[in-house]
C-alpha positions as CSV (number, residue, x, y, z in Angstrom):
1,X,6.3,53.2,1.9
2,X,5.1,49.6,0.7
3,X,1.3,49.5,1.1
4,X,0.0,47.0,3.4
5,X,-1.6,44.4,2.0
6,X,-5.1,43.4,3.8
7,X,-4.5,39.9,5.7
8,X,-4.7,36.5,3.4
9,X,-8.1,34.9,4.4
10,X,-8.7,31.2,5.1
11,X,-11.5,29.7,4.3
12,X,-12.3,26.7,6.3
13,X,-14.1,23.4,4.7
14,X,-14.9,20.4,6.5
15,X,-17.9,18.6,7.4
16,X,-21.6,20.2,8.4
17,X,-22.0,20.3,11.5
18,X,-25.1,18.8,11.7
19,X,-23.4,15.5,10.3
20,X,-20.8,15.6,12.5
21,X,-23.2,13.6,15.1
22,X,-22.8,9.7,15.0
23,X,-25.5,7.5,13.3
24,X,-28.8,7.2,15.5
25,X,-27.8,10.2,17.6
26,X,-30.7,12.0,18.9
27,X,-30.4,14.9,22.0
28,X,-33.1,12.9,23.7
29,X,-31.0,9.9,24.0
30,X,-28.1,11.1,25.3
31,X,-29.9,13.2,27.6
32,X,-31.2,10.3,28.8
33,X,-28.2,8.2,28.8
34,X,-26.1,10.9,30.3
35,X,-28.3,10.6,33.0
36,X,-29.1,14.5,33.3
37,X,-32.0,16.3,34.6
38,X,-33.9,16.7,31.3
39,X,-33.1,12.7,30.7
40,X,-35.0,12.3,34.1
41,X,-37.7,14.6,33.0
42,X,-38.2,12.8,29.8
43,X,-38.4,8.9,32.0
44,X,-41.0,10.6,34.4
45,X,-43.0,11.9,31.8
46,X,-43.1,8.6,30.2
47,X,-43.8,7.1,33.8
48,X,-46.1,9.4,35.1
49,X,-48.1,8.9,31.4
50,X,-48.1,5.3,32.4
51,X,-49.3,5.6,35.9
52,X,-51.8,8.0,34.3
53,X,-53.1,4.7,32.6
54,X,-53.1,2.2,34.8
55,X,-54.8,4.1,37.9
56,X,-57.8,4.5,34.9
57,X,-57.5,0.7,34.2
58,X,-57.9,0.3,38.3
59,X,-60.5,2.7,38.4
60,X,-62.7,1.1,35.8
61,X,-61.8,-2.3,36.8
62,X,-63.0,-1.1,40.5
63,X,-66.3,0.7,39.2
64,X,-67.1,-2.7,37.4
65,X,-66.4,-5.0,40.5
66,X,-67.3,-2.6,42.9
67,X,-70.9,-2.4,41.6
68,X,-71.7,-6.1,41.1
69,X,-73.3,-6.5,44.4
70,X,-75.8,-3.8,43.7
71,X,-76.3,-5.8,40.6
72,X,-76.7,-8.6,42.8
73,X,-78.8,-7.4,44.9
74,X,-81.2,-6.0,42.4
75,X,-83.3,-9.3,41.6
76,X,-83.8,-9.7,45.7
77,X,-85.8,-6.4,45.4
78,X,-88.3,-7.5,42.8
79,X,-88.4,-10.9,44.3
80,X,-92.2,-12.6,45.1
81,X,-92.1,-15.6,46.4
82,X,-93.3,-17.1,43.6
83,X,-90.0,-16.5,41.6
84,X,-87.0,-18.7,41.6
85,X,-84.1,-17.7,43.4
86,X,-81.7,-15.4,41.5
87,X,-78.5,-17.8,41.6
88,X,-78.8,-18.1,37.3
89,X,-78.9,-14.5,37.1
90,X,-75.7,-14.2,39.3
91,X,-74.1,-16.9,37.6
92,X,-74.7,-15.7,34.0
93,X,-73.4,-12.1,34.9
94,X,-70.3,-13.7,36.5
95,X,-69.9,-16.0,33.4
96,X,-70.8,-14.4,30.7
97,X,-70.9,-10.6,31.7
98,X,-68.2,-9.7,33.6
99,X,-65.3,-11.6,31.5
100,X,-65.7,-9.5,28.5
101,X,-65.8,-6.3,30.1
102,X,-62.7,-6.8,32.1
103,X,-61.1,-8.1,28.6
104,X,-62.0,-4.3,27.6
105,X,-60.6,-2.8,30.1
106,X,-57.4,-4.7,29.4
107,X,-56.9,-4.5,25.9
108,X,-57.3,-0.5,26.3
109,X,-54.7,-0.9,29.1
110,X,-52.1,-2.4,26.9
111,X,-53.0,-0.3,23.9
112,X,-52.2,3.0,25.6
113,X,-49.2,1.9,27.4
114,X,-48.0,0.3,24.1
115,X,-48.6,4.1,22.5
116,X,-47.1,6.2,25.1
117,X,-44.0,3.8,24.7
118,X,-44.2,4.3,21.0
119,X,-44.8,8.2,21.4
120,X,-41.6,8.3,23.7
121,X,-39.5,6.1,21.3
122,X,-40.0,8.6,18.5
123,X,-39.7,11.4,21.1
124,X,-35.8,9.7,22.3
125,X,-35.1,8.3,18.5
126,X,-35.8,12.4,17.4
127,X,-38.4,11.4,14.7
């Protein structure tokens, strides 16, 4: 009898898989593309983060508008009647008070949005 001779094996070379992807592929992205459920939980993160900012924008922008009456009412209460009437006051809080504040508000508005946008590029680009 011949002895058997153990099967020839093959060894198989080729490229990584890893580098098999295209160029600029990232999971993320194609989930998102594809349109699947984890794509949609990936936009409503990123939308939901966003809401997230502008209802605090709203909210701070409401607080500062909402309280200027009280502010205006405030030099009626320590009136005499030997004061003048409080019309400067209300005018140099409207023009000179009120303007910067509200710029505040909206430059942190568009900072945040512009870094959950960056935070969800990276997060899509897989960086």
């Amino acid at each position: 009898m011949s002895a058997q001779q153990p099967p020839r094996r093959e060894v198989v070379t080729g490229v990584p898989r890893g580098a098999r992807r295209p160029p600029g592929h990232a999971p993320a992205r194609s989930e998102i593309t594809e349109q699947t459920t984890l794509g949609a939980t990936y936009v409503r993160s990123l939308m939901r983060s966003q809401l997230r900012t502008a209802l605090i924008s709203l909210g701070a922008l409401a607080l500062l508008v909402g309280s200027l009456p009280l502010l205006f009412a405030l030099p009626q209460v320590f009136a005499d009647s030997d004061l003048p009437s409080p019309a400067p006051f209300v005018w140099a809080v409207l023009g000179v008070a009120v303007y910067p504040v509200m710029w505040l508000i909206a430059f942190w508005q568009v900072r945040r949005a512009e870094r959950n946008e960056r935070a969800f590029s990276r997060l899509v680009e897989g960086r």
